[in-house]
N, C-alpha and C positions, 0 to 999 in steps of 0.2 A: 289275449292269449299269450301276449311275447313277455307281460307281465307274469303269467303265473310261472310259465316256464323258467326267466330269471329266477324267483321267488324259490324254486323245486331246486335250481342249480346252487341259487347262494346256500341253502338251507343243507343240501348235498355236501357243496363245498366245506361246511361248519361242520356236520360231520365225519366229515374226511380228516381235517384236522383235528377232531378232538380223540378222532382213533389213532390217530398218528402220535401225537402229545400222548397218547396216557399208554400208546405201545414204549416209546422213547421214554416215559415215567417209570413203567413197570420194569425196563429191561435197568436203568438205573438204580434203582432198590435192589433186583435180583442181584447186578456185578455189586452192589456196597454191601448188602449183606453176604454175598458167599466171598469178598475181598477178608472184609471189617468183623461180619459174624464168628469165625474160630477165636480171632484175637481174642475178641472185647468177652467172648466165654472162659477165655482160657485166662484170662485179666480177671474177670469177677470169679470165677470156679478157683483162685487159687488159694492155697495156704496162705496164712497171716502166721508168721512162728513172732508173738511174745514172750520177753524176757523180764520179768520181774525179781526185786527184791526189794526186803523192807527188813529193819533189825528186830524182828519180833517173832514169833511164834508165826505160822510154822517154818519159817523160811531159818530161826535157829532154834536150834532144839538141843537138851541136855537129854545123854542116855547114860545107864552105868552099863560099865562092859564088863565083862565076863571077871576080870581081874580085879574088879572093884572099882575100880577110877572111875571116875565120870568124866564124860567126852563130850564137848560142845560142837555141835555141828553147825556147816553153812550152807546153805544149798538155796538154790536159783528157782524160781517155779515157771517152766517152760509152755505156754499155753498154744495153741492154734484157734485163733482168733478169725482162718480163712474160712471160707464156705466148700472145702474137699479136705480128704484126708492130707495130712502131711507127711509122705513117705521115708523112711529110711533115716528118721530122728538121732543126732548123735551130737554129744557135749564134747566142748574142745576148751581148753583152757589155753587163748591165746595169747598172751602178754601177761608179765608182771611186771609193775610199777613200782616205784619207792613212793612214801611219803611227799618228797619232793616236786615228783610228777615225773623222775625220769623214767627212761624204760628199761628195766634190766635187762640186758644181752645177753646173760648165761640163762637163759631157760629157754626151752623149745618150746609148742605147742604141745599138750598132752591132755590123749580121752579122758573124758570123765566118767565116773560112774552114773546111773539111771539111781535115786535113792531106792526105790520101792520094789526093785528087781532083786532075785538071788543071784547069790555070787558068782556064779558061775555064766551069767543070761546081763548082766548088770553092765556092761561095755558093748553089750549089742546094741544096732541101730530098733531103734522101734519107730511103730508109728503113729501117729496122734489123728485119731479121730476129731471132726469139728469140734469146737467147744470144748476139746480134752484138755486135760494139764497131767505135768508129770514133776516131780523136783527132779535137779542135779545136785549130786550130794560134790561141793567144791573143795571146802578144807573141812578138818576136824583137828580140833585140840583137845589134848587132856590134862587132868586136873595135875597133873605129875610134874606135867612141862608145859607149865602156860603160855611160855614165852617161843613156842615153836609151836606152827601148827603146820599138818603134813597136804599136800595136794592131794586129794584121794581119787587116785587112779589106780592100775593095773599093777598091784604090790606086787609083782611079777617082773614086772618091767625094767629095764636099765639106760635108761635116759642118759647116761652121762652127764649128770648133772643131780643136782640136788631134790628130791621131793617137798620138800619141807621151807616153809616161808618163815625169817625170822620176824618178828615186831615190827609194825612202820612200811610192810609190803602190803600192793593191794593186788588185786587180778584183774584183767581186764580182759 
């Protein structure tokens, strides 16, 4: 009899413990994932913004412009590679380089145009849907003056300083 009773108490005892361990299991899962869960969502749920170029089509393109000249363009193709939208998209042109590798100090940062926007909606931020891509339209030169090409931003604008990159400058 004093047998079975041990046997009822150890058997009790085991699971007492194993409610214990898997209450102590559970509530460790609940604090790591409501700790760790927003991040690691907010980590994989986010934009990827890619930036590509390549010297070919369509990243340069010749068009004729109204005046007849023909204008060579350069433009970046801006992709969201993340798994949400990417809000409030906008092109900045921040550094110019010489040849050399130095970094010129007369230029600021300045918007760039959206290529595929009208003119007047074309400096606005947009937003990139998953998988979307958009170009930035960077310089354009024409057949006129090949040896100046202009930053194509807000012809509007007055920077105090130059739009236009001579020969031997890169962007960065």
């Amino acid at each position: 009899m004093l047998d079975i009773a041990l046997q009822t108490t150890r058997e009790e005892s085991i699971r007492e413990w194993l409610i214990a361990g898997g209450t102590i299991g559970a509530t460790a899962v609940a604090l790591v994932l409501g700790l760790v869960a927003p991040w690691m969502r907010t980590r994989w749920l986010r934009p990827n913004i890619n930036i590509d170029y390549e010297p070919r089509e369509p990243y340069c393109r010749d068009t004729s412009l109204q005046s007849g000249h023909m204008a060579h363009w350069v433009r970046v193709k801006v992709t969201n590679r993340g798994r949400s939208t990417a809000k409030w998209c906008r092109g900045r042109m921040i550094e110019v380089y010489r040849t050399d590798g130095s970094l010129r100090e007369d230029r600021d940062p300045m918007p760039l145009k959206w290529a595929d926007m009208p003119e007047g909606q074309s400096l606005e931020p947009l937003d990139l849907a998953r998988g979307e891509s958009q170009f930035l339209a960077v310089v354009v030169a024409t057949d006129d003056n090949k040896e100046v090409a202009t930053i194509w931003t807000d012809l509007n604008a007055r920077p105090g300083f130059p739009q236009t990159l001579e020969a031997g400058q890169v962007i960065g």
